[in-house]
PANURO-584233 format. One line per 5 residues: their letters; for each residue x, y, z of C-alpha. Coordinates in steps of 0.2 Angstrom, whole numbers, padded with zeros to 4 digits. Example, Ala and Ser with C-alpha at 12.3 -4.5 7.8 and 13.67 -1.06 7.14 Angstrom:
! PANURO-584233
as = 0062 -0022 0039  0068 -0005 0036
! end
This chain:
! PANURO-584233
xxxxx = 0024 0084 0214  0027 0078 0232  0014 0067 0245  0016 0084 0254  0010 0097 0240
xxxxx = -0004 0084 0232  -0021 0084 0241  -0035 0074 0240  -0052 0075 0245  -0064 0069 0256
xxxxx = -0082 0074 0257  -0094 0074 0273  -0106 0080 0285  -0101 0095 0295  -0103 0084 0313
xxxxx = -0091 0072 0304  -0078 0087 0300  -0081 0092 0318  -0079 0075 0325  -0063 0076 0315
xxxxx = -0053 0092 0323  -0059 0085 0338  -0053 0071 0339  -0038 0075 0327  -0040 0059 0319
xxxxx = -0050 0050 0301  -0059 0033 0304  -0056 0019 0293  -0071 0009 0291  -0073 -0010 0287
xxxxx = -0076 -0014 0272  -0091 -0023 0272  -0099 -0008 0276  -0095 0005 0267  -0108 0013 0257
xxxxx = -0107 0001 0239  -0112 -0014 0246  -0103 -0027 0233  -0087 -0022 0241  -0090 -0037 0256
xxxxx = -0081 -0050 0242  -0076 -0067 0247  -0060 -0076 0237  -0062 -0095 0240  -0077 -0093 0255
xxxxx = -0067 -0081 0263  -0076 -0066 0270  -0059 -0053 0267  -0072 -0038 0268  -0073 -0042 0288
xxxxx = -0055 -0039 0289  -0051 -0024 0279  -0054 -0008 0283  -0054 0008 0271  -0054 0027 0272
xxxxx = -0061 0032 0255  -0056 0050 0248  -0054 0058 0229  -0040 0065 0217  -0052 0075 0209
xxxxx = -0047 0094 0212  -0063 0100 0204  -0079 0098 0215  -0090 0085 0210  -0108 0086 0211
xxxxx = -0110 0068 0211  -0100 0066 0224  -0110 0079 0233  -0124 0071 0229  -0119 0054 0235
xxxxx = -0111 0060 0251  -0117 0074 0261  -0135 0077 0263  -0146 0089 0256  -0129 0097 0249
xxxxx = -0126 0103 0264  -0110 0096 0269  -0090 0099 0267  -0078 0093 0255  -0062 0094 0266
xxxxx = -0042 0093 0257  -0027 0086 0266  -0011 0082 0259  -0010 0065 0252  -0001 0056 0266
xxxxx = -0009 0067 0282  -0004 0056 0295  0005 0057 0311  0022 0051 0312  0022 0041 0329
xxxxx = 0036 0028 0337  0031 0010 0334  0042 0003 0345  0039 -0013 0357  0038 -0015 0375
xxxxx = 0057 -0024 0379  0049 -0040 0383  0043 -0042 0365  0063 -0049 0361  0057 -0057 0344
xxxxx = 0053 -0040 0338  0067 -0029 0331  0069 -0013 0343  0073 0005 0336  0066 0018 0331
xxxxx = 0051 0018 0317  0041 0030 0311  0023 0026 0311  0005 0032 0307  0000 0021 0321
xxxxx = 0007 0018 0338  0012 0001 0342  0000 -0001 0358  -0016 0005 0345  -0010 -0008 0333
xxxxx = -0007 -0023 0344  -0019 -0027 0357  -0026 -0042 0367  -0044 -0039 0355  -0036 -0037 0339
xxxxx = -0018 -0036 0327  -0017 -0021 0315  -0006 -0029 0300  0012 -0018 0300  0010 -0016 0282
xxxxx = 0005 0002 0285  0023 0004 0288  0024 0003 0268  0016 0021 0261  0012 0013 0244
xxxxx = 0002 -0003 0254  -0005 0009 0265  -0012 0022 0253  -0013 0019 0232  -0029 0026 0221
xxxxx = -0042 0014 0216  -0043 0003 0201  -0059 -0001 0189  -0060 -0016 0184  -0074 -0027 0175
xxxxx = -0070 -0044 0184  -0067 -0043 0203  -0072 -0056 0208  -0061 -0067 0198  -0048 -0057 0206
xxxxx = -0053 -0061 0223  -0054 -0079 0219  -0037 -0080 0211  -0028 -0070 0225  -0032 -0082 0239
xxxxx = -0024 -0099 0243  -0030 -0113 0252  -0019 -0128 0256  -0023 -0144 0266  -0011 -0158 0273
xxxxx = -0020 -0169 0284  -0022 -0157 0300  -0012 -0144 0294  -0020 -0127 0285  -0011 -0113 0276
xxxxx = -0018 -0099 0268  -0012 -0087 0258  -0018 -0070 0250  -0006 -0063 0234  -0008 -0043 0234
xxxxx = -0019 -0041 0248  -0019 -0023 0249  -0024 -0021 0230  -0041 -0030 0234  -0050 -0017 0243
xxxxx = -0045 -0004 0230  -0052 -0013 0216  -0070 -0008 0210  -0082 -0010 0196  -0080 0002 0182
xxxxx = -0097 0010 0186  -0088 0018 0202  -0074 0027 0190  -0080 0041 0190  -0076 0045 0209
xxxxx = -0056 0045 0207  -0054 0038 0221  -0039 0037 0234  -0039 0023 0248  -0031 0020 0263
xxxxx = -0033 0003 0269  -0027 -0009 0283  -0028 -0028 0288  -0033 -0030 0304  -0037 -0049 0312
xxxxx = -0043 -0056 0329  -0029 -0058 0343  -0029 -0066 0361  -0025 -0059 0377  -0005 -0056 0377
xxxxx = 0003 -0063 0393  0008 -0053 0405  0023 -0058 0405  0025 -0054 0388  0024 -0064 0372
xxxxx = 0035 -0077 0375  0025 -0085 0388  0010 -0096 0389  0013 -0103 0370  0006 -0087 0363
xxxxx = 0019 -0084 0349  0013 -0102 0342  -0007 -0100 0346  -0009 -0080 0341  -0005 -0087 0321
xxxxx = -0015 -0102 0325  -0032 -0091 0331  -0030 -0081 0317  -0031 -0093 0305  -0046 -0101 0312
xxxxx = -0054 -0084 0311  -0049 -0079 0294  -0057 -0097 0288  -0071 -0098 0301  -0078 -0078 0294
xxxxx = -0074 -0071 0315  -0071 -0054 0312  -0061 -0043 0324  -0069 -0034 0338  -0071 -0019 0327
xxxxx = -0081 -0009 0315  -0068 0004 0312  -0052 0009 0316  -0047 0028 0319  -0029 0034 0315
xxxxx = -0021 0051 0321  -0018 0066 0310  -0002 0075 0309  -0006 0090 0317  0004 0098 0301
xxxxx = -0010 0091 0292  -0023 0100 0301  -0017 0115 0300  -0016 0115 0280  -0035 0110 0281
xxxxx = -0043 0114 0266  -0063 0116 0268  -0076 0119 0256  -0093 0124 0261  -0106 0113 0251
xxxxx = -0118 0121 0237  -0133 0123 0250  -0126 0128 0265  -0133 0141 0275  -0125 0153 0287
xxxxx = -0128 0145 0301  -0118 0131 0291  -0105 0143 0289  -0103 0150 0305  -0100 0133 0315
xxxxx = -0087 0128 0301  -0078 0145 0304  -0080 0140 0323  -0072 0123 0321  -0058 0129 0310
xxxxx = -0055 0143 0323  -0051 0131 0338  -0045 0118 0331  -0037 0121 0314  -0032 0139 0314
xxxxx = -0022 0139 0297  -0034 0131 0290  -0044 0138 0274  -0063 0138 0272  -0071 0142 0253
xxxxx = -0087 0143 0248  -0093 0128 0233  -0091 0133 0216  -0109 0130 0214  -0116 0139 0225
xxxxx = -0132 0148 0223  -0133 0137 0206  -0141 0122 0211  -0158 0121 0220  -0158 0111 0238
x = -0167 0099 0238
! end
């Protein structure tokens, strides 16, 4: 089976879908905020959580009350399916003046003026679709994980640090979260420094952007940012798939069907499984 014709799952509010199709876009949110609070780990006092960011959805074609449970309110929500790699292909191509940077076309999920900025550096690892997106692992140990993944090093005034499988971390979790089957997104995304106007190759910055970077990453100075949205295919949107949560009402339904209508027309809305079998709460 294709990334095209697999889906995976994500389930929300019903303002959440809507910011959604309205937007056309899925938020990625830092990890040391996201809803299991041992996921803000450290490996040798480093605070990685600040600096990676996750959109969190589910291989599991069968509805899950659990997950239900856990994420939409009073059962009341939406469990929405897209394809497994739903995002827009967009040119990352570099302004001319950035001559250290190879020029050409490439395909990516985010724009190259969104993932370099004068506030913050989006890591181009998302160019890779296995980085970008892989399922979770359950594990017993994290933590020792985390620990043995990162790299210190010291000569005299001269600091190197150094993280092995960096985008594995935020899609490890404890086995008591197995259940889920969950499917991650994730991206690395650090502090920058105002980019000369003349481009990069002037005021020293190709030298002290590495340099600030590093003091943040050992200093804890997370980006400017709590999350990080990035853009749909509009493909994607339009093979929506919906599910309406156990104890919606009507009025639930008809401002789904309303949403769907103007912003994904071809996509499918479906009543849950268990509706009319569980008692709201």
């Amino acid at each position: 089976m294709t990334a095209e014709q697999e889906t995976i799952y994500h389930y929300t509010d019903i303002p959440t879908l809507a910011l959604i199709l309205n937007s056309g876009r899925i938020r990625f949110n830092r990890l040391d905020r996201v809803f299991d609070l041992s996921e803000a780990r450290t490996g040798k006092g480093i605070e990685l959580g600040k600096f990676l960011f996750v959109s969190c959805w589910t291989k599991h074609a069968d509805e899950s009350i659990p997950l239900w449970r856990l994420y939409t309110k009073d059962l009341s929500g939406v469990r929405i399916g897209l394809p497994l790699y739903p995002f827009a292909q967009l040119d990352f191509t570099p302004p001319p003046e950035w001559e250290f940077i190879k020029q050409g076309h490439i395909a990516s999920p985010i724009p190259f003026d969104e993932a370099w900025s004068d506030s913050h550096f989006v890591v181009p690892q998302f160019l890779n679709r296995r980085l970008f997106g892989d399922s979770v692992k359950y594990k017993k140990d994290i933590q020792a994980v985390y620990e043995s993944s990162v790299s210190i090093d010291t000569d005299g005034d001269h600091t190197t640090l150094s993280v092995d499988h960096l985008y594995d971390l935020p899609r490890l979790k404890t086995k008591a979260w197995e259940f889920e089957n969950e499917y991650r997104f994730a991206l690395f995304i650090l502090p920058a420094i105002r980019i000369p106007a003349g481009g990069p190759s002037r005021d020293n910055y190709e030298k002290e952007l590495p340099n600030h970077m590093l003091r943040c990453l050992l200093e804890g100075r997370e980006p400017p940012l709590t999350y990080f949205d990035v853009r749909l295919a509009p493909e994607a949107l339009e093979r929506m798939e919906v599910v309406l949560g156990p104890c919606c009402s009507e009025g639930d339904r008809l401002i789904v069907e309303s949403l769907l209508k103007r912003f994904a027309a071809g996509g499918s809305l479906m009543s849950s499984n268990f509706e009319g079998t569980i008692r709201a709460s």
